[in-house]
Backbone as XML, in Angstrom:
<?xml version="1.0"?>
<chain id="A" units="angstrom">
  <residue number="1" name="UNK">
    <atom name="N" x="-16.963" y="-29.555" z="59.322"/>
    <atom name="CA" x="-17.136" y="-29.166" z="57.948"/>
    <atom name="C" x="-18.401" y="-28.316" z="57.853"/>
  </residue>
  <residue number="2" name="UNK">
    <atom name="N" x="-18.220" y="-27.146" z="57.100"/>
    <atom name="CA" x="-19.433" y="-26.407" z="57.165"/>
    <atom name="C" x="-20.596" y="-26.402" z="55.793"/>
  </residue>
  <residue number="3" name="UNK">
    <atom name="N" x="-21.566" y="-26.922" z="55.830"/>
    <atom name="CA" x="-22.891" y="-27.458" z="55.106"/>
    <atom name="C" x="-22.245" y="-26.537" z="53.846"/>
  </residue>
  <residue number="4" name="UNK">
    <atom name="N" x="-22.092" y="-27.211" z="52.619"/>
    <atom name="CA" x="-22.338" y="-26.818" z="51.494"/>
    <atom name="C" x="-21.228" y="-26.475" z="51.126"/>
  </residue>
  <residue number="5" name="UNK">
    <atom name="N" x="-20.024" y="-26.091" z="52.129"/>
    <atom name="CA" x="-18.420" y="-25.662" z="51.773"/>
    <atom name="C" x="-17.858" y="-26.403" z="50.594"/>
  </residue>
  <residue number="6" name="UNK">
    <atom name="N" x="-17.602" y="-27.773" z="50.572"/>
    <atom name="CA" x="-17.084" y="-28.474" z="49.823"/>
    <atom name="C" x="-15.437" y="-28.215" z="50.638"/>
  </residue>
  <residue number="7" name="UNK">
    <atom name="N" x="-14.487" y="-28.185" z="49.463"/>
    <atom name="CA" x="-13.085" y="-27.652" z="49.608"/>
    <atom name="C" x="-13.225" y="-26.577" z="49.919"/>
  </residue>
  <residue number="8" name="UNK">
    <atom name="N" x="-12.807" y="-25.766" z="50.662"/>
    <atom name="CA" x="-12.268" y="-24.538" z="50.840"/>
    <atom name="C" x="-13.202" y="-23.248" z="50.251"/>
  </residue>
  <residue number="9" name="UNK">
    <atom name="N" x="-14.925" y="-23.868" z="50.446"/>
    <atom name="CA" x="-15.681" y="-23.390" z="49.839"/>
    <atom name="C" x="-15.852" y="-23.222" z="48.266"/>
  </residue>
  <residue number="10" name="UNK">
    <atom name="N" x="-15.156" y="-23.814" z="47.342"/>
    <atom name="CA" x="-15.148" y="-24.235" z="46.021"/>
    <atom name="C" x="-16.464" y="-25.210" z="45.808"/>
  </residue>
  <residue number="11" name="UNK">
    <atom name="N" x="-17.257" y="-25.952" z="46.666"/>
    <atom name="CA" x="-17.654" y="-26.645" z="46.001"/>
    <atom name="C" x="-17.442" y="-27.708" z="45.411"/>
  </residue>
  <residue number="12" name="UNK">
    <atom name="N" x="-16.340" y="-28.025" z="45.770"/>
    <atom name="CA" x="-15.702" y="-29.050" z="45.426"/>
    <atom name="C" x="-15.009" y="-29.264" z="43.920"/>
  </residue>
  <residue number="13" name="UNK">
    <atom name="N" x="-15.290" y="-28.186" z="43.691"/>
    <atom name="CA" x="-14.611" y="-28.040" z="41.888"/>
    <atom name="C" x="-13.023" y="-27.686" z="42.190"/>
  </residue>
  <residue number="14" name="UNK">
    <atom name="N" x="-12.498" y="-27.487" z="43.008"/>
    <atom name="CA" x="-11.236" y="-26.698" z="43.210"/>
    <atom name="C" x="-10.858" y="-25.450" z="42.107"/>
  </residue>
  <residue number="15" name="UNK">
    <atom name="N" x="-10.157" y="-24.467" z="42.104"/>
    <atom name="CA" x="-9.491" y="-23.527" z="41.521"/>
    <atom name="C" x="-9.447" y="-23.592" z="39.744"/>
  </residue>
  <residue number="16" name="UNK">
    <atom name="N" x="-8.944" y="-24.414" z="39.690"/>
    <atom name="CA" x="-8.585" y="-24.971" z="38.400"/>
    <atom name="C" x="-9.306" y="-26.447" z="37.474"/>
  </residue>
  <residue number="17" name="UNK">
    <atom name="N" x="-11.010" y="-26.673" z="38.672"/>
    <atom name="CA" x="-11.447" y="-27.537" z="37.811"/>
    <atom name="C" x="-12.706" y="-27.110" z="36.650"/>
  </residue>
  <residue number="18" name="UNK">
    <atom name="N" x="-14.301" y="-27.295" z="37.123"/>
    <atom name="CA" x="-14.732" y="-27.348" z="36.397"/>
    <atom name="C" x="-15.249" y="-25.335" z="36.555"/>
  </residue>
  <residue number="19" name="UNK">
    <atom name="N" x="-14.609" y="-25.115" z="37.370"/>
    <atom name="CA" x="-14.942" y="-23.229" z="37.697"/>
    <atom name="C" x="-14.166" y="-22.499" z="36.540"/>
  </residue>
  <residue number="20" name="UNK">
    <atom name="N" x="-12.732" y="-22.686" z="36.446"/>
    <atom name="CA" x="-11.867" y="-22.568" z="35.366"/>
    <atom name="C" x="-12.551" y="-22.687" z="33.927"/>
  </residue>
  <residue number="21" name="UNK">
    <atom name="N" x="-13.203" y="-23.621" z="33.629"/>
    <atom name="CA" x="-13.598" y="-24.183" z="32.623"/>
    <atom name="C" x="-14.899" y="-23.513" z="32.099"/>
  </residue>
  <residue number="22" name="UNK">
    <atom name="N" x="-15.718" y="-23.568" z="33.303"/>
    <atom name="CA" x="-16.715" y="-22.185" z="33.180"/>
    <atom name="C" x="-16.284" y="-21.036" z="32.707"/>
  </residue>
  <residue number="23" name="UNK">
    <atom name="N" x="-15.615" y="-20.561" z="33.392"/>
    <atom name="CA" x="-14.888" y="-18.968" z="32.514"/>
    <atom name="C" x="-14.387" y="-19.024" z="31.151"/>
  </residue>
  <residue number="24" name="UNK">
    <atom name="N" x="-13.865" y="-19.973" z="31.127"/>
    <atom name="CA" x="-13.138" y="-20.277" z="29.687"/>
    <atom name="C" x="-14.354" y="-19.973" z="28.682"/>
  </residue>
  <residue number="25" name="UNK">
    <atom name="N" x="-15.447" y="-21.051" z="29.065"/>
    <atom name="CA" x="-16.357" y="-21.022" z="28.142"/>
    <atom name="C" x="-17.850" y="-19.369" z="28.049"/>
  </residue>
  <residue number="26" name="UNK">
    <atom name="N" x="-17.429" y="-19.181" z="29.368"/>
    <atom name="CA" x="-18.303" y="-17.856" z="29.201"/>
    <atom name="C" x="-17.441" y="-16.601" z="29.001"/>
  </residue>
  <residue number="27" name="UNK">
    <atom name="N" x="-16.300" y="-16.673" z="28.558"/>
    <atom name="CA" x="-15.111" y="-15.415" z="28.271"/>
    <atom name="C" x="-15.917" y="-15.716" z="26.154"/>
  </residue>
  <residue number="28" name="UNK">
    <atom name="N" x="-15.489" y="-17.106" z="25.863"/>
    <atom name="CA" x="-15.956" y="-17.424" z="24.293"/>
    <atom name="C" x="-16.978" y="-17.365" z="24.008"/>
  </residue>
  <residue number="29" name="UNK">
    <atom name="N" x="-18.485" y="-17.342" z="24.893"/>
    <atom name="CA" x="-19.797" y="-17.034" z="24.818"/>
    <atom name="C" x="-19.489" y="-15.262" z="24.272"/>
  </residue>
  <residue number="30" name="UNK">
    <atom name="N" x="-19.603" y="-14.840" z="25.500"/>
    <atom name="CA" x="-19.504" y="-13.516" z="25.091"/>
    <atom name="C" x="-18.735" y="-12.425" z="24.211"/>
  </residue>
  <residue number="31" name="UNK">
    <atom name="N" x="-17.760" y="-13.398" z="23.737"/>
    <atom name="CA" x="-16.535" y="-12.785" z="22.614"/>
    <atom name="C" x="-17.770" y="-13.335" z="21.437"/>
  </residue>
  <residue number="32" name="UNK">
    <atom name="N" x="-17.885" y="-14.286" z="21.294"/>
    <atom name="CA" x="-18.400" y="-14.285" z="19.959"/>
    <atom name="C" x="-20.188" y="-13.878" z="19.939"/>
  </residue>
  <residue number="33" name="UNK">
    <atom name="N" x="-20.479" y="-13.120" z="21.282"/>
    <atom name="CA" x="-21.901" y="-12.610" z="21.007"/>
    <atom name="C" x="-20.871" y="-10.891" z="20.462"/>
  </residue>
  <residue number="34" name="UNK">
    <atom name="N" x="-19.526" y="-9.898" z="20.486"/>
    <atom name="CA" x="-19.508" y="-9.264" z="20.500"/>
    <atom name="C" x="-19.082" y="-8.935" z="19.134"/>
  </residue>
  <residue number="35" name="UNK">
    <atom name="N" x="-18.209" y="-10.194" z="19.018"/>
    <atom name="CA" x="-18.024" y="-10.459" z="17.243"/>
    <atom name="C" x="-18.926" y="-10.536" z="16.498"/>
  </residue>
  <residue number="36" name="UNK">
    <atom name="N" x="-20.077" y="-11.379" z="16.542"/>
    <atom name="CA" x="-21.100" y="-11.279" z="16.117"/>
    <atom name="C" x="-22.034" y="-9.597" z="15.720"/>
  </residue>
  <residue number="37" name="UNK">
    <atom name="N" x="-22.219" y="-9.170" z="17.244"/>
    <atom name="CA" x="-22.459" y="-7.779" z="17.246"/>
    <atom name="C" x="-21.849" y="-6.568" z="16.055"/>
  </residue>
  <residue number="38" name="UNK">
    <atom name="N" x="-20.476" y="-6.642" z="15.964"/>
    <atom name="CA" x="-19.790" y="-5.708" z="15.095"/>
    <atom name="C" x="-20.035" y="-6.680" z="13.911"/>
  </residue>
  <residue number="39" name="UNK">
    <atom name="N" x="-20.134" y="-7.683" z="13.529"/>
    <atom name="CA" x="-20.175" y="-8.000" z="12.039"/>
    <atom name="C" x="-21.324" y="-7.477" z="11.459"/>
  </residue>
  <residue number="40" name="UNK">
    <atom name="N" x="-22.597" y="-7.480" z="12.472"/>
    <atom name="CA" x="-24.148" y="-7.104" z="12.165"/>
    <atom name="C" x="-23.935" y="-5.387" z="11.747"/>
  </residue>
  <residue number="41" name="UNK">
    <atom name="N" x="-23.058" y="-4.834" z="12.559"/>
    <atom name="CA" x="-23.358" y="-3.214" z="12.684"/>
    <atom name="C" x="-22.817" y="-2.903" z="11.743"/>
  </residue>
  <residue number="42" name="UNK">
    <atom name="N" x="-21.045" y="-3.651" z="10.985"/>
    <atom name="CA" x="-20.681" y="-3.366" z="9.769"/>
    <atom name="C" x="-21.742" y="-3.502" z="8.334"/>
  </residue>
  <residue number="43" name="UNK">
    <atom name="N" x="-22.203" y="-4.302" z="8.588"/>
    <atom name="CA" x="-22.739" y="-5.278" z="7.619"/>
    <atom name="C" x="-23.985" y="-4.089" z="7.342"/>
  </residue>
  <residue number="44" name="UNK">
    <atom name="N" x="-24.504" y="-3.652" z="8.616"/>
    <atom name="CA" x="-25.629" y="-2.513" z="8.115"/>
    <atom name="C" x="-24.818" y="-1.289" z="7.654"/>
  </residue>
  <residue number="45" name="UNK">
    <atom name="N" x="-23.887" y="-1.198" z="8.506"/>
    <atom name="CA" x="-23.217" y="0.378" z="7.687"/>
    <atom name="C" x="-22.959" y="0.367" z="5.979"/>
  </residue>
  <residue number="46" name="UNK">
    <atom name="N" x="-22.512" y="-0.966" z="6.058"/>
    <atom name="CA" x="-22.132" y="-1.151" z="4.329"/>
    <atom name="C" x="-23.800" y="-0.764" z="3.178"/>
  </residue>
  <residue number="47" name="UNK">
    <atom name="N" x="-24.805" y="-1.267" z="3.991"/>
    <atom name="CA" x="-26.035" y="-1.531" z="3.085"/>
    <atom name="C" x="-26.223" y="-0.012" z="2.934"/>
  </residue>
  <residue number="48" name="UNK">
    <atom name="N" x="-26.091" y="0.845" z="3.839"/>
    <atom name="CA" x="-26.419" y="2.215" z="3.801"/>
    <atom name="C" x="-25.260" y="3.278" z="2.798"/>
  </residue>
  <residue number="49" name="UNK">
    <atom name="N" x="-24.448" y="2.434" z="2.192"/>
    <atom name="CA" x="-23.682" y="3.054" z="0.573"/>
    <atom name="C" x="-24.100" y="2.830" z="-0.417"/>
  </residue>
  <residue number="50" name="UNK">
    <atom name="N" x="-23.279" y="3.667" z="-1.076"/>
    <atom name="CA" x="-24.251" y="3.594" z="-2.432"/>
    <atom name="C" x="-22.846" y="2.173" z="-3.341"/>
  </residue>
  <residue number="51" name="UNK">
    <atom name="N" x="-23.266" y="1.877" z="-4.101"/>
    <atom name="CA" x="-22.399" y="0.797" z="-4.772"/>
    <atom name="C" x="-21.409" y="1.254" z="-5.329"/>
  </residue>
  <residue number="52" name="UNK">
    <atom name="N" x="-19.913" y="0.286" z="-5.174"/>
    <atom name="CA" x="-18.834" y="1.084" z="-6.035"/>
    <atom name="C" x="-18.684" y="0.244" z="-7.050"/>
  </residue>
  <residue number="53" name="UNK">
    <atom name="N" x="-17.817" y="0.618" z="-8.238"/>
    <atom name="CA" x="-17.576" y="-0.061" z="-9.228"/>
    <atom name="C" x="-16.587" y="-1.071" z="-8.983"/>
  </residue>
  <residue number="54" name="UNK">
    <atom name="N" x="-17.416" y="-2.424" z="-10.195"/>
    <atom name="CA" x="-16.713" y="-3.971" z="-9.990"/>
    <atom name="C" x="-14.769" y="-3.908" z="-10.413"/>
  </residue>
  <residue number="55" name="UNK">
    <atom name="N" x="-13.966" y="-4.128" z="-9.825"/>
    <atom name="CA" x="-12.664" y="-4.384" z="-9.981"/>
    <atom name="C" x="-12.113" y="-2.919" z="-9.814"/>
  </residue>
  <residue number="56" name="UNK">
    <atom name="N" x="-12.856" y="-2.303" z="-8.826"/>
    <atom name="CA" x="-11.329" y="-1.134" z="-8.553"/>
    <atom name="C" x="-11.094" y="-1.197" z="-7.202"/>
  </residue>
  <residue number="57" name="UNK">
    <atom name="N" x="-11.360" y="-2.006" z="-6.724"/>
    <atom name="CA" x="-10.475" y="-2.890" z="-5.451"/>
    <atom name="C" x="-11.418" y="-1.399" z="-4.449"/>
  </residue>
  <residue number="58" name="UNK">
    <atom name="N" x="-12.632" y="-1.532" z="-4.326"/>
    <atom name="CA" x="-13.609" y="-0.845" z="-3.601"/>
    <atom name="C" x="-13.865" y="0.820" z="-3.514"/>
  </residue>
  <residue number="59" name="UNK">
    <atom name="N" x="-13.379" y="1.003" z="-4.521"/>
    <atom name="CA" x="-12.673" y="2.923" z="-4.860"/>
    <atom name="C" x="-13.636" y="3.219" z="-5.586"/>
  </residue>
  <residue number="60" name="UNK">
    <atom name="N" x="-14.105" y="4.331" z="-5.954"/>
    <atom name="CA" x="-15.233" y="4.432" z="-6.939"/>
    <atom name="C" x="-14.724" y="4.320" z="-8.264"/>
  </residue>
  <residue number="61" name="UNK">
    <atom name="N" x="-15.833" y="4.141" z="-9.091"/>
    <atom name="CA" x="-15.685" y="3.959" z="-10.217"/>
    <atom name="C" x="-14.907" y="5.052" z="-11.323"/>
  </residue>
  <residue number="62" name="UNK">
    <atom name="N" x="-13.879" y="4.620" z="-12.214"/>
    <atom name="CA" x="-13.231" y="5.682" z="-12.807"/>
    <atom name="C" x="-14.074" y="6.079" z="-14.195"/>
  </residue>
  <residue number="63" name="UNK">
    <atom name="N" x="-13.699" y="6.649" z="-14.918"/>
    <atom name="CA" x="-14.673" y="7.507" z="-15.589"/>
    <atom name="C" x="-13.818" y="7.178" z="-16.966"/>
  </residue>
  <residue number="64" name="UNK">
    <atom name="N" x="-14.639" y="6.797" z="-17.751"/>
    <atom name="CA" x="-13.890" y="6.401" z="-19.110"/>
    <atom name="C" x="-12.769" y="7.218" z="-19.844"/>
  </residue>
  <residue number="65" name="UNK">
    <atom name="N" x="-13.265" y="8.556" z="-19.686"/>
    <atom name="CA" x="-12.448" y="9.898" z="-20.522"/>
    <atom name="C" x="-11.348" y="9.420" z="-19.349"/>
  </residue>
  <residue number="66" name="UNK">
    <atom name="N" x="-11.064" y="9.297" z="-18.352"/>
    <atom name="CA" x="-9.771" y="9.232" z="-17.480"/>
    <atom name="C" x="-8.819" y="8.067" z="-17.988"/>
  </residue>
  <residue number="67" name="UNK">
    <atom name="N" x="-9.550" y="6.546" z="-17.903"/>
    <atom name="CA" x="-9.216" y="6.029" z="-18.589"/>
    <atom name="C" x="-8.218" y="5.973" z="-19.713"/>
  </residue>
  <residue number="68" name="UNK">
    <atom name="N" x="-9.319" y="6.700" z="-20.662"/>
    <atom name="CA" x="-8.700" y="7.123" z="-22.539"/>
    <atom name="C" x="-7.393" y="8.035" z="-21.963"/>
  </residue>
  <residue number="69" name="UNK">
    <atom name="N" x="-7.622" y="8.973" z="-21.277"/>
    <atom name="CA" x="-6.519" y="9.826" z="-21.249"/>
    <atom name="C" x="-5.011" y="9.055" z="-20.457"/>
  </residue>
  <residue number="70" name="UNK">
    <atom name="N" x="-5.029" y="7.640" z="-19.543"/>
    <atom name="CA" x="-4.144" y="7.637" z="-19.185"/>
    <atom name="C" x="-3.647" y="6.832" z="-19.978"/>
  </residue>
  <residue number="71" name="UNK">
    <atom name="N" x="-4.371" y="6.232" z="-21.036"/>
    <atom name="CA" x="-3.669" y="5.205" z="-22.165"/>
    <atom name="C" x="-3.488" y="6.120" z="-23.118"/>
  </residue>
  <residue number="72" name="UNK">
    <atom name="N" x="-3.552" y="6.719" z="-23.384"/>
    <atom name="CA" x="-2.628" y="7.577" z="-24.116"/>
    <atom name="C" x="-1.532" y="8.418" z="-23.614"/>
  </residue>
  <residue number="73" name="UNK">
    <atom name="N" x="-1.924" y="8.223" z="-22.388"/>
    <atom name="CA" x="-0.392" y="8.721" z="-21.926"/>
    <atom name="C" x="1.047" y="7.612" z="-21.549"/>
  </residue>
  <residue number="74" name="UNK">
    <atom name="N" x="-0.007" y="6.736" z="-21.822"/>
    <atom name="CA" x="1.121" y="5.684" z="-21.685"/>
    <atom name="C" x="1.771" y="5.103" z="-22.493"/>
  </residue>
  <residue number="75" name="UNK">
    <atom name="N" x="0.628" y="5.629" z="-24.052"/>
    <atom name="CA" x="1.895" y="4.917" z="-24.882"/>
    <atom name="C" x="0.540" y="4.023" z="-25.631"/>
  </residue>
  <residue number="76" name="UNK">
    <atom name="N" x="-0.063" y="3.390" z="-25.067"/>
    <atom name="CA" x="-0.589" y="2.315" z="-25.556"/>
    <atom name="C" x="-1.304" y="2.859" z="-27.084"/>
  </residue>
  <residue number="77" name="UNK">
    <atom name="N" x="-2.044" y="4.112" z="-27.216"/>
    <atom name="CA" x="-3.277" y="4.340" z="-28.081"/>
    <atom name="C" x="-2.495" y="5.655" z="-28.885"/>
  </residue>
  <residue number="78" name="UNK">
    <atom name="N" x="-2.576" y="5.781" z="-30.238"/>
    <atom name="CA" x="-2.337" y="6.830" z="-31.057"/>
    <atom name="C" x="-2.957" y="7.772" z="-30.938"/>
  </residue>
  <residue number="79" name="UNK">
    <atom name="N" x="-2.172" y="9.574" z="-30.966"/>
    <atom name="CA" x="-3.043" y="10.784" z="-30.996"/>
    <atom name="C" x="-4.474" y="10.685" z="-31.838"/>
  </residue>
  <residue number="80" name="UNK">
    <atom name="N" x="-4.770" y="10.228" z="-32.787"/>
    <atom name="CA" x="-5.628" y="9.584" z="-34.104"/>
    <atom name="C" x="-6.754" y="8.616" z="-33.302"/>
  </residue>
  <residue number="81" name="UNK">
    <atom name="N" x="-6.445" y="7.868" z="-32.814"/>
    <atom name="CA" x="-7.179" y="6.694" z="-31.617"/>
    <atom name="C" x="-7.754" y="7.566" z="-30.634"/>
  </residue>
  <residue number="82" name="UNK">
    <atom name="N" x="-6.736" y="8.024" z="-30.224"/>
    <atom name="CA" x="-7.562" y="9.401" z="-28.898"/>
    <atom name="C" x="-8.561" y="10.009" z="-28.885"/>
  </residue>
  <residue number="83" name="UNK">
    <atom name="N" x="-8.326" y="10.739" z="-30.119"/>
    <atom name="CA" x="-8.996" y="11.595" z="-31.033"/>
    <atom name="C" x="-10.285" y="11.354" z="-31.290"/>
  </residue>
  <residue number="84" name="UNK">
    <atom name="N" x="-10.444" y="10.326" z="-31.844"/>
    <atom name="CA" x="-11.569" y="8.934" z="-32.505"/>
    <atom name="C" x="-11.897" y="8.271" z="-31.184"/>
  </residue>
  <residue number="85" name="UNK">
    <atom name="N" x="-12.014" y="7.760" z="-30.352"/>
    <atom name="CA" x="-12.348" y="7.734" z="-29.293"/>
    <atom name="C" x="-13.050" y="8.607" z="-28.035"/>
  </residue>
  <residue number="86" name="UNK">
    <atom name="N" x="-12.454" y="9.809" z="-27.897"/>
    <atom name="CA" x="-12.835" y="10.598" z="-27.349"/>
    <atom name="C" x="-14.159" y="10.993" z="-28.076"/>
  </residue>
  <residue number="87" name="UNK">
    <atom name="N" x="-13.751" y="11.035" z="-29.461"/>
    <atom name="CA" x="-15.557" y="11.565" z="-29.994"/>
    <atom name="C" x="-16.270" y="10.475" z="-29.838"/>
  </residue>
  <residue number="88" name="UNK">
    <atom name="N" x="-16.170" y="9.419" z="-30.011"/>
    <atom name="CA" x="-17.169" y="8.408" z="-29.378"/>
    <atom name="C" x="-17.958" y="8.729" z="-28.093"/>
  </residue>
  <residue number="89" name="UNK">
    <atom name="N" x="-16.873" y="8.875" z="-27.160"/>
    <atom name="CA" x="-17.621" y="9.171" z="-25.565"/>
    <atom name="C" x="-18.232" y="10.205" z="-25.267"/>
  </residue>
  <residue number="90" name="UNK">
    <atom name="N" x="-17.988" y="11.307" z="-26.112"/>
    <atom name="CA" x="-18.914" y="12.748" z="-26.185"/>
    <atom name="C" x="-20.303" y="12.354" z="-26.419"/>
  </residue>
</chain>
């Protein structure tokens, strides 16, 4: 037997014992140092925008006159309402 061989030079862990298990756990070390990594680099890219407006599902903000104009195209608001409205936002 040659000093330090163990099995078949394993060490005596064989193929599939605690060597296996090592990898396992240093494959998930380093996945979640890389996950980690991209969450940090997103996370700074985001700080470096400027803010969008709350509830338009991250799109910029729409502009009131756009607004007025598509509710009245829809029906909802009277030519008179439009009208009266629009001079408000002027």
């Amino acid at each position: 037997m040659m000093p330090g061989g163990g099995m078949m030079g394993w060490g005596g862990y064989g193929a599939f014992g605690m060597g296996f298990v090592g990898w396992i756990f240093m494959l998930l070390f380093w996945g979640l140092i890389i996950v980690g990594l991209v969450l940090v680099v997103r996370w700074l890219w985001d700080q470096g925008r400027p803010a969008t407006g709350a509830g338009t599902g991250g799109g910029a903000a729409e502009a009131p006159l756009d607004i007025l104009k598509r509710r009245y195209a829809r029906g909802e608001i009277s030519k008179e309402e439009y009208d009266r409205m629009k001079q408000d936002l002027a």
